[in-house]
Each structure stands twice: as structure tokens, then as C-alpha cells.
N, C-alpha and C positions, 0 to 999 in steps of 0.2 A: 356400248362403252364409250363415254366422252375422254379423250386426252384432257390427260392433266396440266396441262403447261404454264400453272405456274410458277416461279421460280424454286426452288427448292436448295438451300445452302447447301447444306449438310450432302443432296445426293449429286451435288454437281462438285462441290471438291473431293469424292470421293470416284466421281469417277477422273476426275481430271490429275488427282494423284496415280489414278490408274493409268494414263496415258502419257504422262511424266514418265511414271516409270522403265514404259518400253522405248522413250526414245533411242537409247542408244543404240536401238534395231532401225528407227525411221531415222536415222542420219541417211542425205540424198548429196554423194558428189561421189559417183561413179570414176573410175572401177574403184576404189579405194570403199567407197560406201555406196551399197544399194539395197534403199529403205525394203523393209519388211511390214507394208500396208496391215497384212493377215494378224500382226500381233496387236495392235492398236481394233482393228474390226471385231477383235472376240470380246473387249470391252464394250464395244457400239451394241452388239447384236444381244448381247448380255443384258443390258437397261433398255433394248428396243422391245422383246421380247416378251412384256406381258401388252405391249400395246400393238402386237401384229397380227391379223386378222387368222391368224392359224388360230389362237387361243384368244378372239372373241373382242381382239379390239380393228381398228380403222386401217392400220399400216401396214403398205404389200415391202416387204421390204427383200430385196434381192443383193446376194453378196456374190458378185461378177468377179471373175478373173482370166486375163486374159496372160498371164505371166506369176507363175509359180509364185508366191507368196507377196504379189502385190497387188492384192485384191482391190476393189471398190465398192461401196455399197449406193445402190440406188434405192430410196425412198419413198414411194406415191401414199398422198393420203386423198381418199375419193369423199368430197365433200357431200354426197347425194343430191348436186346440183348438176348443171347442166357440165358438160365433158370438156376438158381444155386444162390447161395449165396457171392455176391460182397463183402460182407463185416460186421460183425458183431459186435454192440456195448453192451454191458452191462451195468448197472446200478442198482444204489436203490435208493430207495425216503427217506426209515427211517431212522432216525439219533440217535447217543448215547445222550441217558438223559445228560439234562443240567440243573444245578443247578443255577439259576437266582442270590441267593446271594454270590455265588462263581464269578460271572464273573464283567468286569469292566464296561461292556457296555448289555444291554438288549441281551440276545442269541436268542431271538425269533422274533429280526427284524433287518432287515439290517441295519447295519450305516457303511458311506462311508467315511473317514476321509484321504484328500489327495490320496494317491494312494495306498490305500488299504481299504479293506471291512472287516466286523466283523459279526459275526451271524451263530449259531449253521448251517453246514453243508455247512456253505460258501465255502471251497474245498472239502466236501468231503459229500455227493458226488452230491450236490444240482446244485454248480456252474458249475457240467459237464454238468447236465442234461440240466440246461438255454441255456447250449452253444448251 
């Protein structure tokens, strides 16, 4: 099975409205808020899932946790070349609290208006992880 990675609208605003939506669980400024990683990773694991080497594709993908519902996920994709590390991405799933009466438009779900998107974490760092 080769990954498909080329761009895809349509599956990438559908998952990134999916991950809009749970911000208001990945708000990170303790103790008042502590993000819930696990609700954001069942969307990851969801569109990882036909490309994981359990069902016949390239990706070992592991969902770690070391703290009750804020999980991580680690990704290896084995190129059938020599052993080492190709290339390294980072990420996070929690986002800085948003105050719903401070903002113009709902921060805990996407809206699309022409050619731009609105919604806590929509660049940072939500719409990398969609990519």
C-alpha cells in the first residue's frame, strides 16, 4: 500500500472541523484547565487507520499515555531503506483558553468565511496536525 499524501480539501477540513470541535476539552492553563489530548487522538487514529500496518498499510502508529486522558501519539513510517530517522515532526494538540465572549465568531468550531478559517487553534497548532 503506497500513502496517499496528497493534499485532499475536502478530508482535511473535515477532520480539522473535527478537532475544532473538541477544543474546548484541549484548553492547557492548569488547574482551571487540563487539556484532554485522548479526545482530539480518536480523530487522529480514526484517518490514521486505514494506512496502519495492522490493515496493510506502512504506519506503526502508537497511542502512549502516560496521564489519564492525555495521551500522545507516536508515528514511524519504515521506508524499506536503510534504519534511522528520515525525518522528524513535532506537534500539540492543546490550545490557549479562549474566552467565547471575547471572540466574534464561536472559537470552538470552525467557520469558513471565503478564504479563511476561524477557530481556536486553527494555525496553531491544530491545522498542522490536519495537514
Amino acid at each position: 500500500m503506497s500513502l496517499d499524501i496528497g493534499f485532499n480539501e475536502e478530508r482535511y477540513v473535515k477532520l480539522l472541523t473535527e478537532l475544532i470541535g473538541e477544543t474546548k476539552y484541549l484548553q492547557d492553563n492548569p488547574p482551571r484547565f487540563v487539556p484532554e489530548e485522548d479526545k482530539a487522538i480518536k480523530h487522529l487514529l480514526e484517518v490514521l487507520k486505514p494506512y496502519t500496518k495492522e490493515n496493510g498499510g506502512l504506519l506503526k502508529v502508537d497511542h502512549i499515555t502516560y496521564v489519564e486522558g492525555r495521551g500522545n501519539l507516536i508515528i514511524e513510517y519504515e521506508n524499506g531503506y536503510e534504519k534511522g530517522t528520515v525525518t522528524f515532526i513535532g506537534s500539540h494538540l492543546d490550545v490557549v483558553p479562549a474566552n467565547p465572549e471575547t471572540w466574534e465568531r464561536d472559537p470552538f468550531k470552525l467557520t469558513i468565511e471565503g478564504d479563511k478559517m476561524y477557530g481556536r487553534g486553527t494555525t496553531d497548532c491544530l491545522g498542522h496536525v490536519a495537514m
